[in-house]
Biopython code that builds the backbone (N, CA, C, O; Angstrom):
import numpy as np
from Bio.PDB.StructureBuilder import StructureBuilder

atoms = [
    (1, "UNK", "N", (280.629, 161.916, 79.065)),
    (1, "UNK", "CA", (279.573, 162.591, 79.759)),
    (1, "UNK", "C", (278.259, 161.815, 79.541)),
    (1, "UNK", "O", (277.916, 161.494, 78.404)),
    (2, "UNK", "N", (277.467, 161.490, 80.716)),
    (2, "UNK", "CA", (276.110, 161.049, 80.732)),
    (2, "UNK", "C", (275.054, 161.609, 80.121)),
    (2, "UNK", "O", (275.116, 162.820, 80.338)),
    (3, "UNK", "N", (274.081, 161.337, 79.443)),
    (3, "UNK", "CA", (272.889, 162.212, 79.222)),
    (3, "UNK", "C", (271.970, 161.435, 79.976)),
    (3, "UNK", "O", (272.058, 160.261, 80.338)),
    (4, "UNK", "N", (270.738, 162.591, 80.223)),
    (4, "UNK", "CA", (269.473, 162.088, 80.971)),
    (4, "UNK", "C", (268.684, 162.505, 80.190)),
    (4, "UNK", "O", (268.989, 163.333, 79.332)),
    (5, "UNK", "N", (267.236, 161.899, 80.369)),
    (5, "UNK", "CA", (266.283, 161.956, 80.188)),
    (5, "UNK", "C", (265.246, 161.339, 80.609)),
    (5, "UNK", "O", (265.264, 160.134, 80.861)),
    (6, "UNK", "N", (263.907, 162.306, 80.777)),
    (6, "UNK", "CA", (262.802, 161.780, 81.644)),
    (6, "UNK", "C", (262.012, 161.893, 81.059)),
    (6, "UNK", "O", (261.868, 162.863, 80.315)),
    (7, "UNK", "N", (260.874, 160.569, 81.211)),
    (7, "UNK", "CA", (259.212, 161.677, 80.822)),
    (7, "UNK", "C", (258.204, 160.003, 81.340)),
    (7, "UNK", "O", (258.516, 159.058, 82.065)),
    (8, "UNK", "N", (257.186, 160.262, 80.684)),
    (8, "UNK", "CA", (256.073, 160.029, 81.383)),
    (8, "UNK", "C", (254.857, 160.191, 80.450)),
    (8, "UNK", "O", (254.409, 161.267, 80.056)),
    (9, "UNK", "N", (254.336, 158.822, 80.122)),
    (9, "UNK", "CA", (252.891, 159.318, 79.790)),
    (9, "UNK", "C", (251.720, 158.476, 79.962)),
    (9, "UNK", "O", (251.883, 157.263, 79.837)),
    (10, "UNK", "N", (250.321, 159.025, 80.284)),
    (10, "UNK", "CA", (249.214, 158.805, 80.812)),
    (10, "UNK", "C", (248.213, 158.210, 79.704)),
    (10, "UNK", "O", (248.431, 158.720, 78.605)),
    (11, "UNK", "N", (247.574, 157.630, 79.703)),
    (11, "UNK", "CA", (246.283, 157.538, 78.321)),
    (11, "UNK", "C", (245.322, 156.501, 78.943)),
    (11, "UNK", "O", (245.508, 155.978, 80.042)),
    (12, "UNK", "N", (244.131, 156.224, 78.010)),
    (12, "UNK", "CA", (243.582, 155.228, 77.914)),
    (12, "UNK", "C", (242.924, 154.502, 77.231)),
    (12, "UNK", "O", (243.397, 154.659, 76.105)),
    (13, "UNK", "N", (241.912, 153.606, 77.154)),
    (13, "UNK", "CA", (241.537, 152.885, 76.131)),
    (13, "UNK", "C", (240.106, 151.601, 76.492)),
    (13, "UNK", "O", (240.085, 150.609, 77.221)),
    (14, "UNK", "N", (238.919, 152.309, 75.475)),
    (14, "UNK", "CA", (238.416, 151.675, 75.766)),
    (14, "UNK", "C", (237.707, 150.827, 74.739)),
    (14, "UNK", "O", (238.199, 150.952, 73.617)),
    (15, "UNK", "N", (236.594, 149.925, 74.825)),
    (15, "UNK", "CA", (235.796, 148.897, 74.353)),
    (15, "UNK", "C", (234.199, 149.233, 74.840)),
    (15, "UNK", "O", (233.829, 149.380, 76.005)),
    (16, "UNK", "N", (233.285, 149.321, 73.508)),
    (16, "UNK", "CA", (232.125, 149.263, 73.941)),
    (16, "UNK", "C", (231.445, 148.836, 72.792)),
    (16, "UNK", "O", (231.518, 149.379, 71.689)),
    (17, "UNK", "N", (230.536, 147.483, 73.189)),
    (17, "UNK", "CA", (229.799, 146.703, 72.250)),
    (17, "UNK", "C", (228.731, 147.559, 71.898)),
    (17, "UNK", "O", (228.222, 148.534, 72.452)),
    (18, "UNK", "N", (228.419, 146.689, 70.371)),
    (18, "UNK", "CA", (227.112, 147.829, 69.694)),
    (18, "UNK", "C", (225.528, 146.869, 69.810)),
    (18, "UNK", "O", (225.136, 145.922, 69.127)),
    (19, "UNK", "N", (224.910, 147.560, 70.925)),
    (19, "UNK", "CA", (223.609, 146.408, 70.812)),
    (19, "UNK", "C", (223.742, 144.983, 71.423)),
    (19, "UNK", "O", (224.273, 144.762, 72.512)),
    (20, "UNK", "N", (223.222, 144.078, 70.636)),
    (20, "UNK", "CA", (223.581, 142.633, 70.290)),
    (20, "UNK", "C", (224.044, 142.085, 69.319)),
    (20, "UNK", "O", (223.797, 140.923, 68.999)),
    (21, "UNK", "N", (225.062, 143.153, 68.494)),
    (21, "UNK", "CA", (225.540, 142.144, 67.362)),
    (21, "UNK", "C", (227.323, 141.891, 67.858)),
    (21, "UNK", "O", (227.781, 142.037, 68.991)),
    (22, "UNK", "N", (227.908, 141.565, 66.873)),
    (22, "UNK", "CA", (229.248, 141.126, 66.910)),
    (22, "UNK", "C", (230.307, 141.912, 66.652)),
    (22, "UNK", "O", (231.450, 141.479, 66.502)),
    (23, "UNK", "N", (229.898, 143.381, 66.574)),
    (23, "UNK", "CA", (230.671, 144.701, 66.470)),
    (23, "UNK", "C", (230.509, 145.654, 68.081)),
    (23, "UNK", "O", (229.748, 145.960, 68.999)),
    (24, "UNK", "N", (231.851, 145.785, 67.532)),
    (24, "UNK", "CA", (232.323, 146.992, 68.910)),
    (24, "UNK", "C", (232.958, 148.011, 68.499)),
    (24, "UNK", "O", (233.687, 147.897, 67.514)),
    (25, "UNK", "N", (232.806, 149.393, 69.248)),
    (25, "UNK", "CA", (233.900, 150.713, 69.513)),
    (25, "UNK", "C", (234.717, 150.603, 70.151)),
    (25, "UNK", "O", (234.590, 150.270, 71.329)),
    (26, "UNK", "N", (236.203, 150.926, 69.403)),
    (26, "UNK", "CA", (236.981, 151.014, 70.156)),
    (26, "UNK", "C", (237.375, 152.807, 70.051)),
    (26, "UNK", "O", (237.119, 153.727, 69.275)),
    (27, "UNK", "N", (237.968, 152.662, 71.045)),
    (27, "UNK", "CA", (238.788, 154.468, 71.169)),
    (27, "UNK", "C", (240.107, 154.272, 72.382)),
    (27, "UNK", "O", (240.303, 153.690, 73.449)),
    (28, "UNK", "N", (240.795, 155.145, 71.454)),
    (28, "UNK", "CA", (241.662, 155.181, 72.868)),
    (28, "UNK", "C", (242.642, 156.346, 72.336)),
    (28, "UNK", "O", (242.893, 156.578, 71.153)),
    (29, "UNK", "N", (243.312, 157.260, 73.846)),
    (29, "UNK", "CA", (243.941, 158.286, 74.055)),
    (29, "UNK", "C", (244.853, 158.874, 74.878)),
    (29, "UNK", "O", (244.670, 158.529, 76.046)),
    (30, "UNK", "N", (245.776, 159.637, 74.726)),
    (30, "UNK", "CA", (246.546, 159.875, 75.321)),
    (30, "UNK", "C", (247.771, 160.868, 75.071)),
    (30, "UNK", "O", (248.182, 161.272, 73.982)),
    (31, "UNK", "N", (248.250, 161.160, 76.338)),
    (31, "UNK", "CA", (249.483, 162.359, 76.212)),
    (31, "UNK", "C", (250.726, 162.005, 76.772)),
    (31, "UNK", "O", (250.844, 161.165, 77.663)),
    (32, "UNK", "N", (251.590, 162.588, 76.299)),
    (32, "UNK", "CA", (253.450, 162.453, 77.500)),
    (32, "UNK", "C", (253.768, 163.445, 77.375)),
    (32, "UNK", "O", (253.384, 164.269, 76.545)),
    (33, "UNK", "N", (254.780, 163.573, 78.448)),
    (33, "UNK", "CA", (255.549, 164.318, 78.740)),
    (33, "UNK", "C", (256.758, 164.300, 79.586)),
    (33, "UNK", "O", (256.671, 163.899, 80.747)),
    (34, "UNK", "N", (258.207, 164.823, 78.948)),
    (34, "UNK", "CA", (258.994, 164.225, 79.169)),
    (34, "UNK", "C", (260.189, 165.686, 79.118)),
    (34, "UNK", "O", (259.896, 166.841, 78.809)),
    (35, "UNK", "N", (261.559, 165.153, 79.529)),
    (35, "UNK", "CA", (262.650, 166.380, 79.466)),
    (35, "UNK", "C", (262.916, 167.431, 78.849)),
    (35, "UNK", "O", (262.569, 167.119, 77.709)),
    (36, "UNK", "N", (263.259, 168.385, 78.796)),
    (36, "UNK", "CA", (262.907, 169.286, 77.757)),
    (36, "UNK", "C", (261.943, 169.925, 77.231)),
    (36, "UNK", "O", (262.097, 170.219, 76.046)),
    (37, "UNK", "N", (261.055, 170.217, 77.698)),
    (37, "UNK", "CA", (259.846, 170.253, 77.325)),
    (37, "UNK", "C", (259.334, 169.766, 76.498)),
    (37, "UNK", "O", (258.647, 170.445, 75.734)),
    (38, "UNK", "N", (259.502, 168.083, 76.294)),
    (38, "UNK", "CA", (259.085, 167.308, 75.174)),
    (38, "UNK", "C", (257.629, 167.018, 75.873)),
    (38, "UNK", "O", (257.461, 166.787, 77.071)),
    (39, "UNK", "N", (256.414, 167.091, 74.665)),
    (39, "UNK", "CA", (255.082, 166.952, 74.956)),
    (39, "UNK", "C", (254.411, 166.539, 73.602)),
    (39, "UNK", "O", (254.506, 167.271, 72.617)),
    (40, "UNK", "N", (253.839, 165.541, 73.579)),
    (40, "UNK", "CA", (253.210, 164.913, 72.684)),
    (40, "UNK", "C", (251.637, 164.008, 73.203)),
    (40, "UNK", "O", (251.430, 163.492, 74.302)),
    (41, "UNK", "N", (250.861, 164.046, 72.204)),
    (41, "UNK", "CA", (249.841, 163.342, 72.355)),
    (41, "UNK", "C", (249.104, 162.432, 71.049)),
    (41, "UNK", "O", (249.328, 162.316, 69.845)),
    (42, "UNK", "N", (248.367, 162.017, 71.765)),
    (42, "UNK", "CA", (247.636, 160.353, 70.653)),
    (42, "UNK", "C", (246.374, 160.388, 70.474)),
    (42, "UNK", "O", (246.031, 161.361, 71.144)),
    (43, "UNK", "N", (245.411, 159.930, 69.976)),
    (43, "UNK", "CA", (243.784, 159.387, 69.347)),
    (43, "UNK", "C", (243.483, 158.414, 68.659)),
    (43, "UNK", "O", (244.330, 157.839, 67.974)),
    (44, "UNK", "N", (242.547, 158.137, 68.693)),
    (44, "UNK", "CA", (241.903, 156.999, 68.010)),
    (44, "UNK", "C", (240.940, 156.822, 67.984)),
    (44, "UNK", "O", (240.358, 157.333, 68.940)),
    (45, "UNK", "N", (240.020, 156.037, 66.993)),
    (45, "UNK", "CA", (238.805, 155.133, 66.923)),
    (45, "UNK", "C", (238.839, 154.262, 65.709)),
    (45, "UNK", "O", (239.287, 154.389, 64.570)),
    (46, "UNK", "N", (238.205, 153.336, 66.361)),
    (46, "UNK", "CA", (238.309, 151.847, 65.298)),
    (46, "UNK", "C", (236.601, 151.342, 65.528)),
    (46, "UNK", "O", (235.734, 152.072, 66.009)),
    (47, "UNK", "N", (236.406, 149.998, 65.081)),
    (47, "UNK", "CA", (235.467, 148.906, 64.772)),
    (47, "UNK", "C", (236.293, 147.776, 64.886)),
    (47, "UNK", "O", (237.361, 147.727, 64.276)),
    (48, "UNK", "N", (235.730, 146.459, 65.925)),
    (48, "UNK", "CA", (236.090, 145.796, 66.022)),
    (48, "UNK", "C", (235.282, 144.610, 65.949)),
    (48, "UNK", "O", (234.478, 144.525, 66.877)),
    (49, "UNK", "N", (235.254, 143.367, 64.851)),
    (49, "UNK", "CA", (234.031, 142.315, 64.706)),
    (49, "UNK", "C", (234.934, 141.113, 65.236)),
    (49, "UNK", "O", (236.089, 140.813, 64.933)),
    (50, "UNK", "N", (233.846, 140.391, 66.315)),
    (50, "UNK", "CA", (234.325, 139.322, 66.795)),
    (50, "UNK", "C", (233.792, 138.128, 65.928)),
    (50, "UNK", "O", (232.566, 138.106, 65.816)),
    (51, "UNK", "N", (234.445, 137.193, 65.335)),
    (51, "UNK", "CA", (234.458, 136.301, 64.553)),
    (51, "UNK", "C", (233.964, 135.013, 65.414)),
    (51, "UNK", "O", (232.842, 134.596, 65.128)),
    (52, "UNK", "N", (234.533, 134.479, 66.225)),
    (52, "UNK", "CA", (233.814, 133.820, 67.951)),
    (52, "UNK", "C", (234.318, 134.347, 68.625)),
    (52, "UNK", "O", (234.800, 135.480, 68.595)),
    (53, "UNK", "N", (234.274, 133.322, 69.616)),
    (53, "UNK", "CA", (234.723, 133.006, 70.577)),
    (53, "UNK", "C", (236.379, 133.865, 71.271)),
    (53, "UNK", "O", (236.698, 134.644, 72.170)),
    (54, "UNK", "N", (237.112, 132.977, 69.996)),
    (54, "UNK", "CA", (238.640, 133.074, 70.186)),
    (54, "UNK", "C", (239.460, 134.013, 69.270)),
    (54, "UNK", "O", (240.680, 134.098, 69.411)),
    (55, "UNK", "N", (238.659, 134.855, 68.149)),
    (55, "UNK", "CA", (239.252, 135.209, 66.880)),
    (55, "UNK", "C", (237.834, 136.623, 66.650)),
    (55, "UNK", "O", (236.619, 136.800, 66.734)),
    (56, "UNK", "N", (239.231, 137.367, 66.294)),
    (56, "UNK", "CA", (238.085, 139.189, 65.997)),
    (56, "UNK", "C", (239.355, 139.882, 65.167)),
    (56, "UNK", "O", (240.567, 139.872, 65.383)),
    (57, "UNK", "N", (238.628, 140.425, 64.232)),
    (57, "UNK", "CA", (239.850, 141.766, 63.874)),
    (57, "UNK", "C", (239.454, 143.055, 64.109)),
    (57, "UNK", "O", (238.464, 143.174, 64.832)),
    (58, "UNK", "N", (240.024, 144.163, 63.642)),
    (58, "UNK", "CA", (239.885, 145.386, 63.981)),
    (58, "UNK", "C", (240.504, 146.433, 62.857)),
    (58, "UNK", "O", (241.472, 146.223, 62.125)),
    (59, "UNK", "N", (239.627, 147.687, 62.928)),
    (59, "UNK", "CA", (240.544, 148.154, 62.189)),
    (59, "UNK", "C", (239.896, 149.628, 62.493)),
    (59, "UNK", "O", (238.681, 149.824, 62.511)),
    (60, "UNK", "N", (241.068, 150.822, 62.772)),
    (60, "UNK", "CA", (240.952, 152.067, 63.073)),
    (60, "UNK", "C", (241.953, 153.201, 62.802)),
    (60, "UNK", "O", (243.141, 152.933, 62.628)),
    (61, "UNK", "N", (241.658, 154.016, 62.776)),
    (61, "UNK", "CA", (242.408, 155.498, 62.486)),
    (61, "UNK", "C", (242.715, 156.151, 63.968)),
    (61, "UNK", "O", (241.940, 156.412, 64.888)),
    (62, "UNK", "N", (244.086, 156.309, 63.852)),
    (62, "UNK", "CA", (244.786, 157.052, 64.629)),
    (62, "UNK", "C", (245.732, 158.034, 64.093)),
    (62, "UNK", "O", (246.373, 157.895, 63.051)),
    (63, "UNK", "N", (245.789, 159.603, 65.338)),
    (63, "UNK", "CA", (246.594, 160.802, 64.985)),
    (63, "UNK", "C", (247.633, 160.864, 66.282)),
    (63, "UNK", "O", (247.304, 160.348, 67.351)),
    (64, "UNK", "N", (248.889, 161.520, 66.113)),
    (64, "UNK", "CA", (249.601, 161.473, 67.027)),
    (64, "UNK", "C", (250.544, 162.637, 66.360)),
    (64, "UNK", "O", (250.959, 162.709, 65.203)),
    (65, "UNK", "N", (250.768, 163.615, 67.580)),
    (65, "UNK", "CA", (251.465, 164.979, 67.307)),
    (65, "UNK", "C", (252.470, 164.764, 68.242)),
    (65, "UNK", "O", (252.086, 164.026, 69.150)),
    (66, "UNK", "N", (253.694, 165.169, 68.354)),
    (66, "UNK", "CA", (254.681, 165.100, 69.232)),
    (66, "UNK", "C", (255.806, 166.455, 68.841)),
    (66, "UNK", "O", (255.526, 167.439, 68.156)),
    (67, "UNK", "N", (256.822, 166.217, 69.354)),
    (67, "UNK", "CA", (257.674, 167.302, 69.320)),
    (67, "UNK", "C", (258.412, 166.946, 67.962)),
    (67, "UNK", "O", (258.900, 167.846, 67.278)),
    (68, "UNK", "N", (258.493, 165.447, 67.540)),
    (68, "UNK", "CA", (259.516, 165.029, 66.225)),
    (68, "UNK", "C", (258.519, 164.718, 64.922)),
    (68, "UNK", "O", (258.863, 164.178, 63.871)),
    (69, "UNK", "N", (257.034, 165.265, 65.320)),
    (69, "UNK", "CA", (256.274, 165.612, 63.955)),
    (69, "UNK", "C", (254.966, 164.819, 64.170)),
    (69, "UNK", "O", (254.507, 164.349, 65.210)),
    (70, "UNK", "N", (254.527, 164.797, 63.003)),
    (70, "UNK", "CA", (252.980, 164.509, 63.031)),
    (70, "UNK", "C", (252.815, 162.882, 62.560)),
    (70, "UNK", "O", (253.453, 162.595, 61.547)),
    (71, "UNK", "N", (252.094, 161.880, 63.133)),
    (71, "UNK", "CA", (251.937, 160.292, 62.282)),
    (71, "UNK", "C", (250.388, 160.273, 62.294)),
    (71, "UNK", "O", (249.754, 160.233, 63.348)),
    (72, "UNK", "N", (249.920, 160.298, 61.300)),
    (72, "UNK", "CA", (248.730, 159.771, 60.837)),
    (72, "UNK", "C", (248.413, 158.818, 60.126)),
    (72, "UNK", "O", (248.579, 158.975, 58.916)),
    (73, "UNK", "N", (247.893, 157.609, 60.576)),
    (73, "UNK", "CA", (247.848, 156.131, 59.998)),
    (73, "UNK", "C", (246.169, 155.363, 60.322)),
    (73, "UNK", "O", (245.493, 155.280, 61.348)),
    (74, "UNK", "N", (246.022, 155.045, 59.358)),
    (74, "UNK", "CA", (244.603, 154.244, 59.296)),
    (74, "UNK", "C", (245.070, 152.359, 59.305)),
    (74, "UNK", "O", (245.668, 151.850, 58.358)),
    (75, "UNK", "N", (244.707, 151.688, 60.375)),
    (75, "UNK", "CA", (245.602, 150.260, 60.419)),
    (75, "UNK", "C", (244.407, 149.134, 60.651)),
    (75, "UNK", "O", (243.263, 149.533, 60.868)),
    (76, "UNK", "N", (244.707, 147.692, 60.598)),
    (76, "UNK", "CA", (243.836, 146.870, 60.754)),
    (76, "UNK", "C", (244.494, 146.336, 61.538)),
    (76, "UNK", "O", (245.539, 146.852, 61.936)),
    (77, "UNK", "N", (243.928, 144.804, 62.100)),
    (77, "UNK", "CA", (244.603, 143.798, 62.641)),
    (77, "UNK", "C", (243.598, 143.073, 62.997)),
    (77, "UNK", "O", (243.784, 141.996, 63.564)),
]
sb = StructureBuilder()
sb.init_structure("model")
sb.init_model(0)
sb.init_chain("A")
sb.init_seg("    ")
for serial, (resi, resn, name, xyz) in enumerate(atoms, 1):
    if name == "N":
        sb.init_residue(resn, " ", resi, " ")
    sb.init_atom(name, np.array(xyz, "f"), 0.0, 1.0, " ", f" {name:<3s}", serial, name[0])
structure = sb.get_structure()
């Protein structure tokens, strides 16, 4: 026997420099929804310093609730 499943999800994400220096906001968000009445959603905000040109890191806190539990993680990159 086959199983199915569907879903679908929407979000977004943005970037906004601070002033004139070499730091930015980031944020970004979002929800799904999918078979079963599976429904989950996402958040965020970070700081992001551009080093030049070609090279920046980042680092922010994100929450995410879903139907298979809660992930809360603070990450860099």
């Amino acid at each position: 026997m086959r199983s199915q499943s569907h879903g679908g999800y929407l979000g977004m994400f943005g970037i906004r420099p601070i002033d004139d220096s070499d730091w930015s906001v980031l944020g970004f968000a979002g929800g799904s929804l999918g078979s079963d009445n599976y429904r989950g959603y996402w958040g965020g905000l970070g700081l992001s310093y551009k080093i030049n040109k070609n090279a920046s890191f980042n680092f922010f806190g994100m929450l995410s609730e879903d139907d298979y539990g809660t992930n809360n993680k603070l990450a860099g990159r």
